[in-house]
Every structure is written in structure tokens, then in C-alpha cells.
VMD Tcl script that draws the C-alpha trace (Angstrom):
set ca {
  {19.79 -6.14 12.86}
  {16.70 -5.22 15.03}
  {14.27 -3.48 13.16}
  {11.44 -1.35 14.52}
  {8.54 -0.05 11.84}
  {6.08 2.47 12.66}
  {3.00 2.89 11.12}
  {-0.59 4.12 10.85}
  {-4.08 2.73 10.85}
  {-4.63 -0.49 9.58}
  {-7.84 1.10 7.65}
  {-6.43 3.57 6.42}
  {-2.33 3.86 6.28}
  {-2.01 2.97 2.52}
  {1.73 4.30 2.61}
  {2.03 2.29 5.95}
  {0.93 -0.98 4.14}
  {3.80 -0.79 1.76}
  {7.36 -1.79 3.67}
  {5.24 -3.79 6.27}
  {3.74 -5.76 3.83}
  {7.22 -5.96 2.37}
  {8.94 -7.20 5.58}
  {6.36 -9.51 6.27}
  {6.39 -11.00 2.90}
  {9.96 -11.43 2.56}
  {10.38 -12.62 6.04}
  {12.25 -9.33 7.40}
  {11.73 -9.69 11.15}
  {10.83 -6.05 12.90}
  {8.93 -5.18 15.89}
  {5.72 -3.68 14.64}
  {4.71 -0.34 16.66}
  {1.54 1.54 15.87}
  {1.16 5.22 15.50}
  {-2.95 6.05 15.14}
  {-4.47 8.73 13.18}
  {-5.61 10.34 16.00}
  {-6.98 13.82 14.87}
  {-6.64 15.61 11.72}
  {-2.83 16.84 12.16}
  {-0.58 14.42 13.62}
  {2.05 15.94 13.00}
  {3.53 17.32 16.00}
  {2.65 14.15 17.47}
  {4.81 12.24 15.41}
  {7.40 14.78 14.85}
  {8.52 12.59 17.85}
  {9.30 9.71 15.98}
  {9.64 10.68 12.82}
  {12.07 13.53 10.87}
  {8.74 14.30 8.27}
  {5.85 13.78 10.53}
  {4.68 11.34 8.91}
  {4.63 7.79 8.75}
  {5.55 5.00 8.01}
  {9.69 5.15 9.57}
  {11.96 2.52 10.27}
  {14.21 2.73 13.32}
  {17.13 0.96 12.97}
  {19.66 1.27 15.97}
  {19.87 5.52 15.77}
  {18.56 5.91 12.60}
  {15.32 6.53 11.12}
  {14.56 5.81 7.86}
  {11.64 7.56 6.74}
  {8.82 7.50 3.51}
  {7.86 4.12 2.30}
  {10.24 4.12 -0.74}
  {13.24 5.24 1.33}
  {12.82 2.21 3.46}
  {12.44 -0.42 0.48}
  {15.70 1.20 -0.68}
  {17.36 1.14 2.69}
  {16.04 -2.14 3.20}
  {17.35 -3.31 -0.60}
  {21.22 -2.65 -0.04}
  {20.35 -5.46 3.61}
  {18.01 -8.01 1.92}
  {18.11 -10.10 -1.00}
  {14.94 -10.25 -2.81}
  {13.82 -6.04 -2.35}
  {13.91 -6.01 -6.58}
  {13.75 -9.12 -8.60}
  {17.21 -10.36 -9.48}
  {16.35 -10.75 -13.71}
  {17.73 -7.46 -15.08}
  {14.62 -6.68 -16.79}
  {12.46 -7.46 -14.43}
  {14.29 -5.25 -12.21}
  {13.80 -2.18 -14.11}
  {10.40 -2.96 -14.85}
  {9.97 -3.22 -11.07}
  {11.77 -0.31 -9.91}
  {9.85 1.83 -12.56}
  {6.75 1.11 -11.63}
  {7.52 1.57 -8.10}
  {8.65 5.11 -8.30}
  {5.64 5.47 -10.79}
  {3.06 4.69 -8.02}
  {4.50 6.30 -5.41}
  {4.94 9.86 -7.11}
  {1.85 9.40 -9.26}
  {-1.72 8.66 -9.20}
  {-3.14 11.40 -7.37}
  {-6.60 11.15 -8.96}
  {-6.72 7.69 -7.35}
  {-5.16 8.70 -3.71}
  {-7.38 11.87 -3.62}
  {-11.22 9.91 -5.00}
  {-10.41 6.48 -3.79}
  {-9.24 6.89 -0.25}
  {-7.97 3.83 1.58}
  {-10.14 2.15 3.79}
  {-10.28 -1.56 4.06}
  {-13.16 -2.55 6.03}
  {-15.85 -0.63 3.59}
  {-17.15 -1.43 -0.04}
  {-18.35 1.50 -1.77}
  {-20.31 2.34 -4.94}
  {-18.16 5.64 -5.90}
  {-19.40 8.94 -7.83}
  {-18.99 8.63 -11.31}
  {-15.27 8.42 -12.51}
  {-13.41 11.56 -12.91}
  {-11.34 11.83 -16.03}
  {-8.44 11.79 -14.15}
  {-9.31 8.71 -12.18}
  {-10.31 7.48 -15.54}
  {-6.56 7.72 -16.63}
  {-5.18 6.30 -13.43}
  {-7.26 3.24 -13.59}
  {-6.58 2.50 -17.62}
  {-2.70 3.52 -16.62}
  {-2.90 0.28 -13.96}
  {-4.68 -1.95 -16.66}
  {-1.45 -1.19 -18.52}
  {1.43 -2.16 -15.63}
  {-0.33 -4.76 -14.48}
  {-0.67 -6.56 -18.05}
  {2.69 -5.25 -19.09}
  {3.99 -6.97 -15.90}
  {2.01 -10.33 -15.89}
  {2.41 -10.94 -19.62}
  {6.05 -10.18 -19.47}
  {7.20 -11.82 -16.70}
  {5.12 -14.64 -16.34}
  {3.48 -13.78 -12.85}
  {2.12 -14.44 -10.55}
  {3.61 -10.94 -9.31}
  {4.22 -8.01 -11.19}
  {7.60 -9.12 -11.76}
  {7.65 -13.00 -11.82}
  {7.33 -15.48 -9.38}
  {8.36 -14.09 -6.88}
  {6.92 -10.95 -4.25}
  {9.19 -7.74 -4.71}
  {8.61 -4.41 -3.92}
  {6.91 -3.40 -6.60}
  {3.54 -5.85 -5.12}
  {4.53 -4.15 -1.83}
  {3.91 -0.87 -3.55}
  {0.58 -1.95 -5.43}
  {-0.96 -3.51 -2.64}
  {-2.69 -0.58 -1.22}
  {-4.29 -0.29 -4.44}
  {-5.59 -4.00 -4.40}
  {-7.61 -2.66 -1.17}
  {-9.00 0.17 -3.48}
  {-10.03 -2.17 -6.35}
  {-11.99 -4.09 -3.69}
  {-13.44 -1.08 -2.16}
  {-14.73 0.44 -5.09}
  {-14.78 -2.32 -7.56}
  {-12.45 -1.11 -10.11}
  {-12.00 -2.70 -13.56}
  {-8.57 -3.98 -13.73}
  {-8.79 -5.92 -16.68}
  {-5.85 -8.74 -16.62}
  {-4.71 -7.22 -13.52}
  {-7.49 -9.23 -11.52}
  {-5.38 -12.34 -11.44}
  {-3.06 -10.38 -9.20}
  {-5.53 -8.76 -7.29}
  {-7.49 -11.52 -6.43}
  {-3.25 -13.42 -6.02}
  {-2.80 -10.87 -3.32}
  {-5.62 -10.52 -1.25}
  {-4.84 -13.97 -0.78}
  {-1.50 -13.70 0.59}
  {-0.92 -13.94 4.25}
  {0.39 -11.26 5.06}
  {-2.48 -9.07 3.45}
  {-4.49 -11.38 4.96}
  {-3.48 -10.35 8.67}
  {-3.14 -6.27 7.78}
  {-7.30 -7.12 7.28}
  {-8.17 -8.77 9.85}
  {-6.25 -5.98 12.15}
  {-7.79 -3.60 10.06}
  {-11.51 -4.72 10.73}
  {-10.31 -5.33 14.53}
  {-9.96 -1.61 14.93}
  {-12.34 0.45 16.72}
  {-11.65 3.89 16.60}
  {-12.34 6.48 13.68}
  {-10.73 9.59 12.52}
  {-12.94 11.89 11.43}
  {-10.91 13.82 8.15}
  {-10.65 9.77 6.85}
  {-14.05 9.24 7.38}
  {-14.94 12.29 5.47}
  {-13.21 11.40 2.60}
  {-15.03 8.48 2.46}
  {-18.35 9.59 2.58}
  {-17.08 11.99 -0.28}
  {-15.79 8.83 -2.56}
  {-19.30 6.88 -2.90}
  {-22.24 5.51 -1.20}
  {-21.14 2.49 1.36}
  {-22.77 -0.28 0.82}
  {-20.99 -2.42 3.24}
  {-19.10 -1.80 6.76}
  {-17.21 -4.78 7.89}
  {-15.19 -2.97 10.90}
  {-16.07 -3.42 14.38}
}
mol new
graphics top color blue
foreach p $ca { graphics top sphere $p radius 0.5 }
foreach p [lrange $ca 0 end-1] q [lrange $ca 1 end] { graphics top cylinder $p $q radius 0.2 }
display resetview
């Protein structure tokens, strides 16, 4: 197999993050190919590339596989360790998977994604409210039932693939996790998070709808990109 992925800004491509931190993690070789945000409306731009115009996609010989849970379950029926193998575990995974990536809209639309920035945000919607005490709950739930230190046991799965833009958000705005700081803090650390940063702070150039939503999140306290 010869994989190609293509995604977005390392600052800002939260839905990129997902199946490349994924790959990387579980040792999935692809060649990594970069898209920018490079106005407001890419997509006729990457109508090219992509069936949705958006990104991430994964090329695979003639086919592209697009959306960031299509490709985890593409990539699932190829590779061994997509969803934990425990049963239980499994379902807990695969549920809270599909939870974050048709849900939490409050925290998408007030916490945008940007890596290299810490922010002091606007006082907490009610909705973001109930996003944030919904993570306190999966992350617990998934620590204290599996064991961690993933969401699902000891091992990475999808389901950390899927969280891990949101362990840039805590960061960025200093969320209140509760127990879930033992895996925030767990995957900051890993290596492959590790490298989406430091090509994330590497980047020079800005899009100017991102940046907007920013400055509409929060004061910045802190700028870290070149």
C-alpha cells in the first residue's frame, strides 16, 4: 500500500490532525502532502484533490478517501490497532469517536484551533459550558474504565486520534478537564504531537478568517509562531 494524506495548516487543521496523528502513531507509513488555508474559500482549490473540498483525504492508488472519520474507518478494515481489540473498549472507543466528530460545536465554533497561541477566552458560553463538563465525563469514564493511559487502555486508538485536537484547545485556553489532565498532559507528550507542533510554530503564513476567529475567542497572551 502507498498512502498519500492531504491536509491543512499545522495551526489550524484540527480535522487534519486526526488520521495523521493516527498514521503516525500507529506507524502507518504515507507521504504527507500539504494543502494551506490560503484564503477564506478553498474550496475550488481543493475541489482538485478532494470529492468535498475539504480536507483532510487519503489517496490511495485511485481512490480518495475523504473526512477524517471515513479514513480511520477505511484505514480500520487495513490496520490492526484502528479500535482497541477488548470488546468493550471498542465500543467505548468507537462511541466517543463518532460523538466528537458530529458534536461539540460550542467548542469548534468559541475555541478555534490554533496551536502556537495561549489565550485567556471570553467568559464561557453555556453551551461551551456543556461541552467542556461533557469531556470531563469521557475522559474519566475512559481512564477509570480502562485503565489508561489512553482513552481506551494502553494502547493509542482512534479515539486519542480524534481527541487530540482538543488537547491543543485545553492548552490554548486552559480548560478544566478534571481527571482528563493525565491524558492531556500523556499526549502532548507523544511524538507524534510533538512534531505536528513544532511544524505548526515553523509556519509563517496566516489566514485571515482563522485569525479572526481567534481574536474573537479571548485575549492572547502568548504567540509562539514564527
Amino acid at each position: 500500500m502507498s498512502y498519500t494524506l492531504i491536509t491543512a495548516n499545522r495551526n489550524y487543521s484540527s480535522w487534519s490532525l486526526r488520521p495523521w496523528v493516527l498514521m503516525k502513531a500507529l506507524g502507518i507509513a504515507f507521504t504527507d502532502r500539504l494543502e494551506p488555508f490560503a484564503k477564506p474559500d478553498n474550496y475550488a482549490d481543493f475541489r482538485k484533490f478532494s470529492p468535498t473540498g475539504q480536507v483532510p483525504v487519503l489517496l490511495d492508488g485511485e481512490r480518495r478517501i475523504a473526512d477524517s472519520l471515513g479514513i480511520a474507518l477505511y484505514l480500520a478494515e487495513r490496520h490492526p490497532g484502528i479500535w482497541p481489540a477488548h470488546e468493550a473498549a471498542r465500543i467505548f472507543a468507537q462511541g466517543a469517536t463518532c460523538e466528537m466528530h458530529g458534536g461539540f460545536g460550542h467548542l469548534r465554533g468559541d475555541c478555534t484551533m490554533n496551536v502556537g497561541v495561549r489565550v485567556k477566552p471570553k467568559p464561557m458560553s453555556a453551551g461551551l459550558q456543556r461541552n467542556v463538563a461533557r469531556l470531563r465525563e469521557i475522559f474519566e469514564a475512559g481512564l477509570e474504565q480502562f485503565g489508561g493511559p489512553w482513552l481506551a487502555g494502553p494502547e493509542f486508538s482512534a479515539v486519542d486520534a480524534f481527541f487530540a485536537p482538543v488537547a491543543f484547545r485545553i492548552r490554548t485556553y486552559g480548560l478544566d478537564v478534571g481527571a482528563g489532565q493525565v491524558w492531556f498532559e500523556h499526549i502532548l507528550a507523544h511524538p507524534a504531537m510533538l512534531q505536528w507542533e513544532a511544524e505548526a510554530l515553523a509556519e509563517t503564513w496566516r489566514e485571515v478568517s482563522h485569525e479572526e476567529e481567534l481574536a474573537a475567542a479571548g485575549v492572547i497572551t502568548a504567540d509562539y509562531r514564527r
